[in-house]
C-alpha positions as CSV (number, residue, x, y, z in Angstrom):
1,X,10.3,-5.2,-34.1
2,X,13.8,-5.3,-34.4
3,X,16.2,-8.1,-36.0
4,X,17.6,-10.7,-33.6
5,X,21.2,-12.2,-33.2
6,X,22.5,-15.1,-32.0
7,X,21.1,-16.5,-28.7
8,X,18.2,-18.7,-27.4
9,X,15.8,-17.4,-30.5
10,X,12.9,-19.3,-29.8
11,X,12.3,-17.4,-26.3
12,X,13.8,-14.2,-27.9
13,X,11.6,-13.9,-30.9
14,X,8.8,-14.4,-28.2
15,X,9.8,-11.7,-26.2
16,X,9.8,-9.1,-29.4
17,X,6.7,-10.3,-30.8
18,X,4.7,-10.1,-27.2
19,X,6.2,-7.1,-26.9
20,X,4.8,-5.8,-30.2
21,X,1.4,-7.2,-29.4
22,X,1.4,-5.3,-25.8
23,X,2.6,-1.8,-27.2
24,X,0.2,-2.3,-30.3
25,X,1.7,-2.9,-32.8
26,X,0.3,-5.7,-34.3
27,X,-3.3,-5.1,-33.0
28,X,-5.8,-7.1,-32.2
29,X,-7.2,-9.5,-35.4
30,X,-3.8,-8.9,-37.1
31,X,-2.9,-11.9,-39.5
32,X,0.6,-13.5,-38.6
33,X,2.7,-14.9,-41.1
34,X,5.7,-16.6,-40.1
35,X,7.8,-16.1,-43.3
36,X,7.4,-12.1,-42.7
37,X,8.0,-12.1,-39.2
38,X,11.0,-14.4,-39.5
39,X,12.4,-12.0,-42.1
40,X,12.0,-8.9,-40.0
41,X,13.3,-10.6,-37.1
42,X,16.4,-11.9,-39.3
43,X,15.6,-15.4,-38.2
44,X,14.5,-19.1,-39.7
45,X,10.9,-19.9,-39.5
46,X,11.8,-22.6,-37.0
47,X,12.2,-20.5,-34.0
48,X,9.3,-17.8,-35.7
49,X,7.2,-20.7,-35.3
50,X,7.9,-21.9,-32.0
51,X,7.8,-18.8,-30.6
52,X,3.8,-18.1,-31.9
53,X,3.5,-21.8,-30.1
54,X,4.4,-20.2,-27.0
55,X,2.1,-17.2,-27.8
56,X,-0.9,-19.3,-28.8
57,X,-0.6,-21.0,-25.2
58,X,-0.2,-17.6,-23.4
59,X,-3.3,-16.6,-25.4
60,X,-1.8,-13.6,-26.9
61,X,-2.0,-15.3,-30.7
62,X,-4.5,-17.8,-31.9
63,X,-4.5,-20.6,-34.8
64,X,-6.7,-22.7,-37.0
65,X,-4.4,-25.0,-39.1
66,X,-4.6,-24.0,-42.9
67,X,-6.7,-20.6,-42.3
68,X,-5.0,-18.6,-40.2
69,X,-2.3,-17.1,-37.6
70,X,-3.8,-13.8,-35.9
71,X,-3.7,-11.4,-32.6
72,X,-6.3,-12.3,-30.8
73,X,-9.1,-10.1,-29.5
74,X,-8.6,-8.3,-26.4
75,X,-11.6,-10.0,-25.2
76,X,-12.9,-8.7,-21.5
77,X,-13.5,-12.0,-20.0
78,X,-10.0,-14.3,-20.7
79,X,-8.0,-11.2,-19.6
80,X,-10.5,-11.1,-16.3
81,X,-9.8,-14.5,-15.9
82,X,-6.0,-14.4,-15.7
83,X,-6.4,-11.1,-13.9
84,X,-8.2,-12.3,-11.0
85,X,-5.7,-15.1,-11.0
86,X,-2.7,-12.9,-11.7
87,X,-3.9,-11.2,-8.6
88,X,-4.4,-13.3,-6.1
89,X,-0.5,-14.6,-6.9
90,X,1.0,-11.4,-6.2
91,X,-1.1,-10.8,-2.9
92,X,-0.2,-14.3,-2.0
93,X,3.7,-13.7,-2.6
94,X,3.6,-10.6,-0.7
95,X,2.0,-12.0,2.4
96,X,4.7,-14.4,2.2
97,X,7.3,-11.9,1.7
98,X,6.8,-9.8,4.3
99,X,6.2,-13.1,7.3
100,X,9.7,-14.1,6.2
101,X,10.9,-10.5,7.0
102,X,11.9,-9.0,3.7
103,X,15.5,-6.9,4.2
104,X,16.8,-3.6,3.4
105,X,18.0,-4.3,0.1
106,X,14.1,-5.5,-1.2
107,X,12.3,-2.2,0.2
108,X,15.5,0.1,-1.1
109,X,15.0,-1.9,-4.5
110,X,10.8,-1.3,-4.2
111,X,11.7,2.2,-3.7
112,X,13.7,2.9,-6.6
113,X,11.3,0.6,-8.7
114,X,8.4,3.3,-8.1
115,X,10.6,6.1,-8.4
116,X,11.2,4.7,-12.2
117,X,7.5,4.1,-12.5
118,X,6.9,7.9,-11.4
119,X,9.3,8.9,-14.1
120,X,7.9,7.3,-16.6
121,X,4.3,7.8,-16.1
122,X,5.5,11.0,-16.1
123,X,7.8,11.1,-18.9
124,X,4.5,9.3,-20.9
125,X,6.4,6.3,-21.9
126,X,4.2,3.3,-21.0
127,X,6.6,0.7,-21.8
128,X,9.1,1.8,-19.6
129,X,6.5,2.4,-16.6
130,X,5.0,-1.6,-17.5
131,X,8.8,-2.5,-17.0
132,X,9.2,-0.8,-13.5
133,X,6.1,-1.9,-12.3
134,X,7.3,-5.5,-13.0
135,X,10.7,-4.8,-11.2
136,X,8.4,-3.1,-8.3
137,X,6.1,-6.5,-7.8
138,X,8.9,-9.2,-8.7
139,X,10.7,-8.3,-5.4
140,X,8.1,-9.6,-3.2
141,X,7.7,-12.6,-6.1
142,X,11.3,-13.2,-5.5
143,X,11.6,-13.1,-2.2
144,X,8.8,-15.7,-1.1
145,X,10.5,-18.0,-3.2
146,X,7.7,-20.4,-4.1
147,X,7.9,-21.6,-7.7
148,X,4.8,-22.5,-8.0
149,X,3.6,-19.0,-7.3
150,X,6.7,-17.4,-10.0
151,X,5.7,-20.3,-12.4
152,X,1.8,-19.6,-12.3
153,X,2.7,-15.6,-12.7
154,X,4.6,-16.3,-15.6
155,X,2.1,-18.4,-17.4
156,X,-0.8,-15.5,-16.5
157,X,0.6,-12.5,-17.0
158,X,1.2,-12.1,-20.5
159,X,-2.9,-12.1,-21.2
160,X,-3.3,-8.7,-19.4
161,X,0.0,-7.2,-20.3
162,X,-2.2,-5.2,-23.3
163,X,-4.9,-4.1,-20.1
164,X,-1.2,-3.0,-18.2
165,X,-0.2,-1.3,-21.2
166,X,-3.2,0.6,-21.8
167,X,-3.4,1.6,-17.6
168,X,-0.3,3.1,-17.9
169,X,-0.9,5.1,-21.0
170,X,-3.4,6.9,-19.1
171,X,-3.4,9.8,-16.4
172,X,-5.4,7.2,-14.0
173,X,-2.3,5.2,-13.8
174,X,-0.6,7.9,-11.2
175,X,-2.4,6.9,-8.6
176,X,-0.7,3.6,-8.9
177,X,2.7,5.8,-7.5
178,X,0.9,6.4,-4.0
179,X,-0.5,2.5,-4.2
180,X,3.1,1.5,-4.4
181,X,4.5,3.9,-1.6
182,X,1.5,2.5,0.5
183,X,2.6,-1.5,-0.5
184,X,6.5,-0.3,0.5
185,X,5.4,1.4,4.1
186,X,3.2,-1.9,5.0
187,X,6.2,-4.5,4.2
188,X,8.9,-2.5,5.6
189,X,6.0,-2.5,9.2
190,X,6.0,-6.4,8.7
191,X,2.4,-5.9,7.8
192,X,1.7,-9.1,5.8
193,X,-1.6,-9.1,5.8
194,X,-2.0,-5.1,5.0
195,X,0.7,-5.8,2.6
196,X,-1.1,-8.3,0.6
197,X,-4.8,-6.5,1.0
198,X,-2.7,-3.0,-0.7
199,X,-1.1,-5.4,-3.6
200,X,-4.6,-6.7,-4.3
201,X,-6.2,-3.5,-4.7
202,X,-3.4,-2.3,-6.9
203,X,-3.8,-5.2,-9.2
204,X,-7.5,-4.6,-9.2
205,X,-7.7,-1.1,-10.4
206,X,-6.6,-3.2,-13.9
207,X,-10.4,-3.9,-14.1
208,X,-11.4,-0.7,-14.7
209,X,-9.5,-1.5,-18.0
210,X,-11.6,-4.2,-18.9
């Protein structure tokens, strides 16, 4: 983890402590203590504290008042939950997506999303191919433009970035590259409906991580 500076430091310490517990770092059934995160993130407990709030709620840190802070357990059937829920949103948002017509500029920015997700699957750096894949999917998520949809994604997601993490840290994950190019030819078409079956299946192959 690396120290923080100035800025909104409650959702900043977040951010670098989820992203610890998706690469790893702090594995599942690590003990959390506030005093040394907030030290290694060069912050006050306040916003070390508020942050593992906002963990507990996404379910990627649990709590029992005066015993203990810990990562939880990458536990099959929570993660399945938000999966299948997960899921279903992006499907949704492409369907809408693509009935509104989604221009140039989305299926260009699609395009060079995958091409960064072949790159680094290739190059083996699973962080990096977890952060293209999210550029890849957010374009349809941005373009429907229902915040109910971005809101419900948001609130999801972070319980099965560890089953992302370990998908793309493996050579299965390729076949993820074609899923994509398959997702871009539908909505460039106006194919909702093939669009949205394609994003579902591509979701779904995070089950075999389960």
């Amino acid at each position: 983890m690396q120290y923080i500076g100035y800025g909104s430091l409650k959702e900043r310490a977040a951010a670098e402590i989820r992203s610890a517990i998706v690469r790893g770092d702090l594995e599942p059934g690590t003990a959390i203590k506030d005093v040394e995160l907030a030290e290694k993130l060069g912050l006050s407990r306040t916003p070390v504290r508020e942050a593992l709030a906002t963990l507990t709620d996404e379910g990627l840190v649990e709590t029992k008042p005066h015993a203990y802070t810990r990562v939880t357990a990458l536990e099959p059937e929570p993660v399945l939950d938000a999966l299948v829920v997960v899921q279903s949103m992006h499907s949704l948002a492409v369907g809408i997506a693509v009935q509104r017509t989604m221009p140039a500029e989305d299926i260009a920015a699609m395009r060079a999303a995958n091409k960064a997700f072949k790159k680094a699957l290739d190059a083996n750096n699973a962080a990096a191919a977890l952060a293209a894949d999210d550029e890849f999917h957010a374009v349809a998520v941005h373009r429907c433009d229902n915040f109910a949809i971005t809101a419900t994604i948001d609130r999801y997601t972070p319980l099965v970035r560890r089953a992302e993490h370990s998908r793309f840290s493996s050579p299965g994950a390729r076949h993820s590259v074609t899923q994509h190019q398959q997702i871009i030819e539908a909505c460039e078409q106006g194919d909702h409906a093939l669009a949205s079956r394609l994003v579902d299946e591509n979701w779904g192959t995070l089950k075999e991580e389960l």
